[in-house]
Backbone bond lengths (Angstrom), bond angles and torsions (degrees), N, CA, C in turn:
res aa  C-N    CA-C-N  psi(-1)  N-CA   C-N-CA  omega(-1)  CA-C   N-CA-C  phi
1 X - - - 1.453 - - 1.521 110.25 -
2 X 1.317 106.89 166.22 1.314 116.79 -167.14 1.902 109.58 -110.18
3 X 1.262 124.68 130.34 1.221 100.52 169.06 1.591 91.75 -147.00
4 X 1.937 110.21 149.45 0.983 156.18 -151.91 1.554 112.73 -121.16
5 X 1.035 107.57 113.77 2.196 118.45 170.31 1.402 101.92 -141.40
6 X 1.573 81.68 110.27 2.019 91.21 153.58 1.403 108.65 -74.35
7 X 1.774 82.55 -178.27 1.835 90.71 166.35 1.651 83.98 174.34
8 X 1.490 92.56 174.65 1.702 114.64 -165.18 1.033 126.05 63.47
9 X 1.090 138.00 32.17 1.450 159.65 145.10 1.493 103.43 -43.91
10 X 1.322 123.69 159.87 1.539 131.06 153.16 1.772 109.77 156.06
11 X 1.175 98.18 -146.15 1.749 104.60 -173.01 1.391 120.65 -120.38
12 X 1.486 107.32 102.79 1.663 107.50 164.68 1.415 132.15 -148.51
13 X 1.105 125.49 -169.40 1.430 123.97 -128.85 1.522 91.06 -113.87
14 X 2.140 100.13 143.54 1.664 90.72 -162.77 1.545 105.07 -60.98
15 X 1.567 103.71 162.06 1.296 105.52 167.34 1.646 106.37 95.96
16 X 1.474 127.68 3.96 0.910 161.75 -179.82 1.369 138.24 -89.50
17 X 1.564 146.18 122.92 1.175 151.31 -164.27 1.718 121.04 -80.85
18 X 1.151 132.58 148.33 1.576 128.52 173.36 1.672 96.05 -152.41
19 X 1.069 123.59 151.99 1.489 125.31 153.08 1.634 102.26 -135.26
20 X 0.988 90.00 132.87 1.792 108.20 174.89 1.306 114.37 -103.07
21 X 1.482 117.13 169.68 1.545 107.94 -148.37 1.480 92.87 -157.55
22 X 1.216 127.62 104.83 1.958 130.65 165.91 0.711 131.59 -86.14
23 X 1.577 156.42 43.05 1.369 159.38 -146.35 1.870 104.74 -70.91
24 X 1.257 98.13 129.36 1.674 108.89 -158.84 1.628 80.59 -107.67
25 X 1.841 95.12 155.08 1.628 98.75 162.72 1.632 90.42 -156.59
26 X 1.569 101.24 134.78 1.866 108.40 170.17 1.291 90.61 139.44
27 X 1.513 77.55 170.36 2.037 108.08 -161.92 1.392 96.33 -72.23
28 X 1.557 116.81 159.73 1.508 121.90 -171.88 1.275 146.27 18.92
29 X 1.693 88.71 44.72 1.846 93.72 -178.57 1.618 115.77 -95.07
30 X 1.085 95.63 21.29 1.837 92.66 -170.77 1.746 88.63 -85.47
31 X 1.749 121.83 -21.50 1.184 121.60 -174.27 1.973 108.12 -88.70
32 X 1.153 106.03 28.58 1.288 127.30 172.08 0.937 118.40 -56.53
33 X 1.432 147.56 178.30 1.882 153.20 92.28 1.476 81.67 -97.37
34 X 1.654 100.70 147.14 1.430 135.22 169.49 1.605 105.09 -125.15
35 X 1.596 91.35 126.55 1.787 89.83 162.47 1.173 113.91 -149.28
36 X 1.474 131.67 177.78 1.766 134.79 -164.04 1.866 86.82 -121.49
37 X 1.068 64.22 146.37 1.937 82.46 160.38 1.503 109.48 -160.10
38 X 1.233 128.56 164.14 1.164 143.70 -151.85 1.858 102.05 -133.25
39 X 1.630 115.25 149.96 1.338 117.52 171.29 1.506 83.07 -148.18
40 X 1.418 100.42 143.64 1.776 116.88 162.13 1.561 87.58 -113.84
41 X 1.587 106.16 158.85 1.464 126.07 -179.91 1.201 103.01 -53.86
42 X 1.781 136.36 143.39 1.690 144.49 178.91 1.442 107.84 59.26
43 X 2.031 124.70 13.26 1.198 106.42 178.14 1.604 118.33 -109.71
44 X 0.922 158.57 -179.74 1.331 164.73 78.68 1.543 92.24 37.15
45 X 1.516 129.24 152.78 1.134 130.63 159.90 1.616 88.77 -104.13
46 X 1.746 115.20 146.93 0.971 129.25 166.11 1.566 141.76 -146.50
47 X 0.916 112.00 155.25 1.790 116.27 -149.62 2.034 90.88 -70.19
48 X 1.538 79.82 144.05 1.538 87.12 167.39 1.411 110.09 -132.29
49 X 1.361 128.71 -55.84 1.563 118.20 165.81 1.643 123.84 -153.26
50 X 0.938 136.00 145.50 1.372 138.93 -160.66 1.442 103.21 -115.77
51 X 1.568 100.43 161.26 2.239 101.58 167.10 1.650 84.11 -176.70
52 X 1.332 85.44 117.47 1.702 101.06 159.14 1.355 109.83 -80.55
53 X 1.999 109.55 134.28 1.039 121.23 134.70 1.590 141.26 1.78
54 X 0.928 90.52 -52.25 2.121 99.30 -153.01 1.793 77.76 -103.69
55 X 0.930 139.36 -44.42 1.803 130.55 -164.37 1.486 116.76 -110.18
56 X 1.373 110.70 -29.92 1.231 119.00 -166.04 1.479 132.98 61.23
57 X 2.003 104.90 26.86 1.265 112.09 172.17 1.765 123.06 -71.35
58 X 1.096 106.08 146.22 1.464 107.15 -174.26 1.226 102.06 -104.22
59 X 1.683 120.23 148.21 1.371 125.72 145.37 1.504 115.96 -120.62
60 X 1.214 115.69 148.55 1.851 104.81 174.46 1.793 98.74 -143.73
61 X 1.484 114.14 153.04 1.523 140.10 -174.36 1.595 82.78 -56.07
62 X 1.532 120.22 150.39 1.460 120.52 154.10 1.507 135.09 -56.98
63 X 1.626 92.85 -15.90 1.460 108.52 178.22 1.716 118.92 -93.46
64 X 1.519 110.19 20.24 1.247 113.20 -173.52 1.458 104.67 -154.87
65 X 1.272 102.59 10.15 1.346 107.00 -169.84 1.824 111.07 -94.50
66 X 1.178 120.03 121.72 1.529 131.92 -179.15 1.749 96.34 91.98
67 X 1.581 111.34 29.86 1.594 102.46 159.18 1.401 103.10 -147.94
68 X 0.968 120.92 -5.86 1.723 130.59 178.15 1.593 103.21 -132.57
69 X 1.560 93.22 142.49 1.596 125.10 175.94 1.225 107.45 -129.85
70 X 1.623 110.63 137.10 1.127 116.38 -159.45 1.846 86.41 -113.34
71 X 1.232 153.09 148.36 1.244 147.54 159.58 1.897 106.81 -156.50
72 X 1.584 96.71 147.69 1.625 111.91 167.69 1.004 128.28 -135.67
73 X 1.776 128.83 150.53 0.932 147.31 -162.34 1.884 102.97 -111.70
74 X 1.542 119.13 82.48 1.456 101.52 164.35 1.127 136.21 -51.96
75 X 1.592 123.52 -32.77 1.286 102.15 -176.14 1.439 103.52 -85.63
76 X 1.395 126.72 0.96 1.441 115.42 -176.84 1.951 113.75 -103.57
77 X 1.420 111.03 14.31 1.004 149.85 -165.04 1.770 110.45 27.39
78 X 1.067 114.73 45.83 1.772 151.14 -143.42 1.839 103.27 -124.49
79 X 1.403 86.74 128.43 1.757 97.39 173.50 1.396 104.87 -142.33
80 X 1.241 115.26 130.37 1.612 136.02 -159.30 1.617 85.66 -94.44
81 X 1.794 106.36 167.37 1.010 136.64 164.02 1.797 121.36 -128.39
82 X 1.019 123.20 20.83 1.569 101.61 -161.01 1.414 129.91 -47.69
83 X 1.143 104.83 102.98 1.625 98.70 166.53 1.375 133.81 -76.50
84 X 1.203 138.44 137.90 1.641 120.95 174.65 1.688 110.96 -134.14
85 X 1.219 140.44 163.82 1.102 128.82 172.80 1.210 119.70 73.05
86 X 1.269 134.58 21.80 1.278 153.60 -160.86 1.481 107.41 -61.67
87 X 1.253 96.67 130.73 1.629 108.96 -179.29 1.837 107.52 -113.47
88 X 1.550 104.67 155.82 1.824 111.00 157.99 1.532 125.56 -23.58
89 X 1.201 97.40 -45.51 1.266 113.14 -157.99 1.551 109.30 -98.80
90 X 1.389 131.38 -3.84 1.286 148.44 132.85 1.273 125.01 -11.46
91 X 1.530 90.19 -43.56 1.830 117.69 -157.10 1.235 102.64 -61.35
92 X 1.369 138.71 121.30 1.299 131.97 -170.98 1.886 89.33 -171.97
93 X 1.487 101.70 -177.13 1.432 124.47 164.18 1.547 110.80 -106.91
94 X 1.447 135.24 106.56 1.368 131.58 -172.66 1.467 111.99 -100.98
95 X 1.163 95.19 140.35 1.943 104.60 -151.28 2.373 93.07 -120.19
96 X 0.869 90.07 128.15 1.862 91.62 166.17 1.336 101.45 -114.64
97 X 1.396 99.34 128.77 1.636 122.04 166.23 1.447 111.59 -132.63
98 X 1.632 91.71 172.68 1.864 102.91 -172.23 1.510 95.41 -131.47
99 X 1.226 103.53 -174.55 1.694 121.60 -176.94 1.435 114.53 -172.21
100 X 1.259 132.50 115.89 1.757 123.05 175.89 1.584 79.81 -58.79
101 X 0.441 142.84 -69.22 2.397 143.90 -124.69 1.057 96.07 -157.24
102 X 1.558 101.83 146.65 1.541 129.72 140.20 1.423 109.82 169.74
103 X 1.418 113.50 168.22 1.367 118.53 179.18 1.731 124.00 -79.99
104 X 0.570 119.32 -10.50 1.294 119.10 177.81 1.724 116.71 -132.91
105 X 1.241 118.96 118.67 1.806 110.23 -171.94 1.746 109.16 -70.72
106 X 1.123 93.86 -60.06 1.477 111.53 175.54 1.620 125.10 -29.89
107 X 1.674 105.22 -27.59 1.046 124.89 -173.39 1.719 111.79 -91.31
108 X 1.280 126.36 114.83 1.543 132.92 -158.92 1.664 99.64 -78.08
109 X 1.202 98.39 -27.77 1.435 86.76 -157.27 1.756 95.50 -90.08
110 X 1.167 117.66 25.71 1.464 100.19 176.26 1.794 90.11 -114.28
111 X 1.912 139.71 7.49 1.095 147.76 -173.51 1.779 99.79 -95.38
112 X 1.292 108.44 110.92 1.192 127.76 173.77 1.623 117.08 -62.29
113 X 1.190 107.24 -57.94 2.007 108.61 177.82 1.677 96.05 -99.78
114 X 1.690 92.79 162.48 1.559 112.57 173.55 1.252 98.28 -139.40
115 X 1.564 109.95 150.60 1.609 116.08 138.55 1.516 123.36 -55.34
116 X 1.137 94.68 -171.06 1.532 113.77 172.82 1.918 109.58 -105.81
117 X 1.077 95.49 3.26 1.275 118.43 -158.73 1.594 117.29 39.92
118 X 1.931 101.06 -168.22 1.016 98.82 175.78 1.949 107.56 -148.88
119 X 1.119 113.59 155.78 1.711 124.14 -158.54 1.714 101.23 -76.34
120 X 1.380 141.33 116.50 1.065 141.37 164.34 1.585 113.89 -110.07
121 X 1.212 115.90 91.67 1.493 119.27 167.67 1.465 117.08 -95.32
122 X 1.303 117.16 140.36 1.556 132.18 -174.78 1.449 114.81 -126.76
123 X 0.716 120.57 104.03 1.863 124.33 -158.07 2.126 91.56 -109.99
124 X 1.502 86.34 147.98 1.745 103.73 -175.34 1.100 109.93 -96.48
């Protein structure tokens, strides 16, 4: 089995930095894709950016794209978040998950493990 812990979550001011932090543990996850997605309370959970393991291709939401970097560390079995430029609307709970397969990244429900996530508030 696979298990998933964020961290670096907390509260800051727009215009503002966070890096988040997923520390993975279990058998054959280096054959992973890892990605974050975000839920605010009454919303949709939604994709924010992905990076496989084995290539280290990235994908990111258009709405996060040229302020967040998604990067990993295999041997530290670790997937970064950097955020920068942080906006209101940021404000969400950010969750890291994995998936051996599926067709679509963006799509959560094809991500097999979750965090527990973690709370990102951005105040104006």
């Amino acid at each position: 089995q696979v298990q998933l812990v964020e961290s670096g979550g907390g509260l800051v001011q727009a215009g503002g930095s966070l890096r988040l932090s997923c520390a993975a543990s279990g058998r054959t996850f280096s054959s992973y894709a890892m990605g974050w997605f975000r839920q605010a309370p009454g919303n949709e959970r939604e994709f924010v950016a992905r990076i496989t393991w084995s290539g280290g291709r990235t994908y990111y939401a258009d709405s996060v794209k040229g302020r967040f970097t998604i990067s990993g560390d295999n041997a530290k079995n670790t997937v970064y978040l950097q955020m920068n430029r942080l906006k209101p609307e940021d404000t969400a709970v950010y969750y890291c998950a994995a998936r051996s397969g599926g067709k679509y990244y963006y799509d959560a429900r094809s991500y097999d493990y979750w965090g527990q996530g973690t709370q990102v508030t951005v105040s104006s």
